[in-house]
KEVO-828130 format. One record per residue (C-alpha): z, y, x; residue in one letter; residue number from 1. Coordinates in nm, 4 decimals. Layout:
residues N
{{Z, Y, X}, a, NUM},
...
END
This chain:
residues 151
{{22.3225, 25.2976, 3.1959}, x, 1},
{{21.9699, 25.2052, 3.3326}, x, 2},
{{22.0213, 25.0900, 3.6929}, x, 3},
{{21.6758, 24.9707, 3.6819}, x, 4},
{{21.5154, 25.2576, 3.8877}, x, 5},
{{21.8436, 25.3049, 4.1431}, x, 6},
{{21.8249, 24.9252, 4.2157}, x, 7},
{{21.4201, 24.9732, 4.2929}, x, 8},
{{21.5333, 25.2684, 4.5289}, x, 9},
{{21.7798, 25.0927, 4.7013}, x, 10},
{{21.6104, 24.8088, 4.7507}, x, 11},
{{21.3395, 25.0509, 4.9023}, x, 12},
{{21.5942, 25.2439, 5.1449}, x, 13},
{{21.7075, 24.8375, 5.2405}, x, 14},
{{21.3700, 24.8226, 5.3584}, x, 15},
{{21.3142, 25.1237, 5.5390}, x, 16},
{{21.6680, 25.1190, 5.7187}, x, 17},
{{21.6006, 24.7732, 5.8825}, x, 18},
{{21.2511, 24.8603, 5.8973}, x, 19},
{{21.3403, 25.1717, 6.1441}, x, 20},
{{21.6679, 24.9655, 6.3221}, x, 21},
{{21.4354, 24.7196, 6.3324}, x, 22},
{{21.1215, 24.8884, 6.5184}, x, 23},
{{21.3904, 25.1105, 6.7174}, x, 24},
{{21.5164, 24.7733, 6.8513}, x, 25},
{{21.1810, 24.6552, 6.9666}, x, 26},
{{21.1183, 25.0167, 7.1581}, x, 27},
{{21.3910, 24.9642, 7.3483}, x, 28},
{{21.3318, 24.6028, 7.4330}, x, 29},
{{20.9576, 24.7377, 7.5151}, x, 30},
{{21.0986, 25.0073, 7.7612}, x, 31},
{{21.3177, 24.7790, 7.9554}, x, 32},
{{21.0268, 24.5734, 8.0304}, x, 33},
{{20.8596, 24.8635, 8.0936}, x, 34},
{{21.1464, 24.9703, 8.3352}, x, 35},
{{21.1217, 24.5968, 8.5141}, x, 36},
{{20.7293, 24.6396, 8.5453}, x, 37},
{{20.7673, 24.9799, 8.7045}, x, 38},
{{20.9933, 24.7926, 8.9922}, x, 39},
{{20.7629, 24.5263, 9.0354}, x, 40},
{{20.4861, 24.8387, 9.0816}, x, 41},
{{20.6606, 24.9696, 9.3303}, x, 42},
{{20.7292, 24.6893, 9.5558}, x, 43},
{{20.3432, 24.6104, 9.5213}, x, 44},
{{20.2542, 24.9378, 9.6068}, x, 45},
{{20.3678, 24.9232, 9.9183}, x, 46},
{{20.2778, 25.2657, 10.1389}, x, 47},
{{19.9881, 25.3525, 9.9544}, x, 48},
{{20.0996, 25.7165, 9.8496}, x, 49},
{{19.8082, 25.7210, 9.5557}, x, 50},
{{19.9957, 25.4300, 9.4247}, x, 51},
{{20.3089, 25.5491, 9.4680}, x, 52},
{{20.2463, 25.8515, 9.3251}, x, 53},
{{20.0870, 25.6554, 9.0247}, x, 54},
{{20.4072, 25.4112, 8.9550}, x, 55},
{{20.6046, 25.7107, 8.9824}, x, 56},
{{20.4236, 25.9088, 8.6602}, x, 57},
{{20.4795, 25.5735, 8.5013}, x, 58},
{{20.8702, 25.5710, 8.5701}, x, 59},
{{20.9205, 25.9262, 8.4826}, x, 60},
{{20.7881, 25.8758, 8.1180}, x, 61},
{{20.9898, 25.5199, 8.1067}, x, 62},
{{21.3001, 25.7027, 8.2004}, x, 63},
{{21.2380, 25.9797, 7.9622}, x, 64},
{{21.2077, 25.7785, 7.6439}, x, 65},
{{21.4804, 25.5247, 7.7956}, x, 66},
{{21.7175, 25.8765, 7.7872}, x, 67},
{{21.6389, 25.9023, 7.3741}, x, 68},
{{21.6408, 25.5013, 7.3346}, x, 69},
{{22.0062, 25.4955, 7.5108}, x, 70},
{{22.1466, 25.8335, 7.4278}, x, 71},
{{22.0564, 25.9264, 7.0634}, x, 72},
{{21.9157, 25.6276, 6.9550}, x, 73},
{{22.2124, 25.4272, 6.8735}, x, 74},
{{22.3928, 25.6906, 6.6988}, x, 75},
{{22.1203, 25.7619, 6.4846}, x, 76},
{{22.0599, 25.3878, 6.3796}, x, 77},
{{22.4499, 25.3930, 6.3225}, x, 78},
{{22.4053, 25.7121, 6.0791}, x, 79},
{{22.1035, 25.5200, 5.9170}, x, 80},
{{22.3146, 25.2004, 5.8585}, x, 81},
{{22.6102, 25.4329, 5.7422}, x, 82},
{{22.3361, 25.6456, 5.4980}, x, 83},
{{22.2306, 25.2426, 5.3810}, x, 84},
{{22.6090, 25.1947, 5.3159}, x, 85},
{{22.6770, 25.5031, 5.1139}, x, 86},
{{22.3696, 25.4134, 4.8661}, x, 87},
{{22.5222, 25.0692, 4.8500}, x, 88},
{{22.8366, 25.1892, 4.7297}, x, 89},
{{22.7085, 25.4660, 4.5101}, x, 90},
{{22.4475, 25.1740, 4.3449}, x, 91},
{{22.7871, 24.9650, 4.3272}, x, 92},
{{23.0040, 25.2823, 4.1128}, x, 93},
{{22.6591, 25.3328, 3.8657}, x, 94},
{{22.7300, 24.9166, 3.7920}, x, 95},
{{23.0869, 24.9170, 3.7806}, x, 96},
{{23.0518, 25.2647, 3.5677}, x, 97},
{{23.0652, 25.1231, 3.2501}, x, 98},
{{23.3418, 24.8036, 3.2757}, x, 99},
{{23.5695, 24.8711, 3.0403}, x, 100},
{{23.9636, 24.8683, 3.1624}, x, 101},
{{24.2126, 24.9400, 3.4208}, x, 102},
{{23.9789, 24.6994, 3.6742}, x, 103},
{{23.6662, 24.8512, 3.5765}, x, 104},
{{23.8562, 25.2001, 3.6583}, x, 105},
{{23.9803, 25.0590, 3.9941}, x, 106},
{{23.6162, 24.9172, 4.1513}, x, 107},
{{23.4571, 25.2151, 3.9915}, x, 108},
{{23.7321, 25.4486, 4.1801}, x, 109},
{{23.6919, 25.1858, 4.4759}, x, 110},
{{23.3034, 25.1913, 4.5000}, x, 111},
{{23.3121, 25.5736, 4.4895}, x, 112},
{{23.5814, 25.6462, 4.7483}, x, 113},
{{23.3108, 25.3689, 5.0081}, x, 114},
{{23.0531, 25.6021, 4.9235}, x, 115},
{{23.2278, 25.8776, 5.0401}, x, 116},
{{23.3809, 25.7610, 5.3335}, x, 117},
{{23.0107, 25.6416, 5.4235}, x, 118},
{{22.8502, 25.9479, 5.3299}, x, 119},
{{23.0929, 26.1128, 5.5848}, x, 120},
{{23.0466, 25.8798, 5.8660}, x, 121},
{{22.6398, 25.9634, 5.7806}, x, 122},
{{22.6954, 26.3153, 5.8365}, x, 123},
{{22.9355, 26.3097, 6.1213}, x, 124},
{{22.6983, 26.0126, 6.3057}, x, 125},
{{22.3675, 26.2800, 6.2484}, x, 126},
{{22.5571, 26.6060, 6.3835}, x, 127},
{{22.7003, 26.4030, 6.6917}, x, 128},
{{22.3011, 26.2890, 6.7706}, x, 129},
{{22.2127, 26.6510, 6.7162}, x, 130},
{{22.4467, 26.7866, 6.9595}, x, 131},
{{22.3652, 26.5262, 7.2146}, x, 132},
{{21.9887, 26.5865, 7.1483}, x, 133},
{{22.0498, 26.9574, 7.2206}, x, 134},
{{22.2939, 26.9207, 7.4776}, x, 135},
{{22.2308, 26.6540, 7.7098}, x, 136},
{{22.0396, 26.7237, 8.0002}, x, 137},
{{21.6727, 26.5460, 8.0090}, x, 138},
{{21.5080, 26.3518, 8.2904}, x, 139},
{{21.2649, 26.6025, 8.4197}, x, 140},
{{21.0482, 26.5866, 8.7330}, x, 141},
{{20.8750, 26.9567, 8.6812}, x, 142},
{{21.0589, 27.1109, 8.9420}, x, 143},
{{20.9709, 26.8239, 9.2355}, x, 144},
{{20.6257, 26.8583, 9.0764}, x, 145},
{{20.6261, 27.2712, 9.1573}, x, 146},
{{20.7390, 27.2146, 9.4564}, x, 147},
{{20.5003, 26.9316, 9.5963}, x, 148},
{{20.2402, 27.1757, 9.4852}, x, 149},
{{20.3042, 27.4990, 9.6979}, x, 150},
{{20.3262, 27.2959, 9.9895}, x, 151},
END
């Protein structure tokens, strides 16, 4: 069998898992400094309530895209390192495929049952990040906003 154009695509998917992990790492470094600069905004602010008010805008979207970074985010890098898994293992049964004899039989069996058991974890690691996208409660400040408003 021609593994020629799997082993491309896998060493494409490679790419673009630790790509994502990768960039999804930074982000979260990013927003933690973020976080740290919004404290040091606030202390400088002092009493000014313009200031304030402007460090606070600043917080609430830090906070809100800390909730994905800490929440979802590691569960889906986990399902994208699990998906990166499964097409390891499947790539590893198409090689093994055609060894001839009972060991052959055994690392091809043995590749295929790691696929699976990654392909599950995949699928079990994406629903439980849906549910807690669709679930959890976000960080939202549109109620104090309505509120300071009428007043």
């Amino acid at each position: 069998m021609d593994t020629g154009w799997a082993g491309l695509g896998l060493i494409a998917a490679a790419v673009a898992v630790v790509a994502y992990v990768h960039y999804r790492d930074k982000e979260t470094a990013r927003l933690g400094t973020g976080a740290e600069l919004a404290r040091e905004l606030r202390s400088l602010a002092g009493g000014d309530p313009v200031r304030i008010a402007a460090v606070e805008e600043y917080e609430t979207t830090i906070y809100q895209r800390l909730f994905y970074a800490s929440a979802i985010g590691p569960r889906v890098r986990a399902a994208a390192w699990a998906l990166l898994g499964a097409a390891l293992a499947a790539f590893g049964a198409l090689v093994t495929d055609p060894a001839k004899g009972a060991f052959g039989t055994v690392v091809t069996i043995a590749f295929i049952v790691v696929a699976a058991v990654f392909a599950l974890a995949t699928l079990v690691l994406a629903a439980i990040a849906a549910y807690q996208a669709a679930t959890t409660p976000r960080v939202s400040f549109a109620d104090s906003y309505a509120e300071g408003s009428s007043e």
